[in-house]
Phi, psi and omega in degrees: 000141180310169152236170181199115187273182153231131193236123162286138167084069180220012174292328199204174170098209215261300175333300216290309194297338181289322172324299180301285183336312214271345202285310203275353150309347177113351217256134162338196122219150165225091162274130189257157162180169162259020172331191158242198186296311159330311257228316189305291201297347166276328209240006198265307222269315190306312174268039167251302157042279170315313166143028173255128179316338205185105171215116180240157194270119170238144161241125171215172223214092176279357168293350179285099177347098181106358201263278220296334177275309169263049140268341185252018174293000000 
């Protein structure tokens, strides 16, 4: 079975560094932030880089009333 995180905040920080760690394990990814696309699409490529098999991207704003419910939609 795949494994696949999903990491909030993950354009910068705290977020981007919990990714990369999660990459190099090997692990999927779905990075999420309300970053913009530049900033997403760097942190896509750095944790394929990394060693993650497979990372794709959302821009999402979870403060926003309903945003944690559709990302895993």
């Amino acid at each position: 079975m795949d494994r696949i995180a999903l990491v909030t905040g993950a354009s910068r920080g705290i977020g981007h560094a919990a990714a990369l760690a999660l990459a190099g394990r090997g692990l999927g990814l779905v990075l999420a932030a309300e970053g913009t696309v530049a900033e997403l699409e760097a942190a896509v490529a750095a944790c394929r880089a990394a060693g993650a098999p497979r990372a794709e991207w959302l821009l999402a704003d979870l403060a926003l009333p309903g945003a944690a419910e559709r990302m895993v939609e």
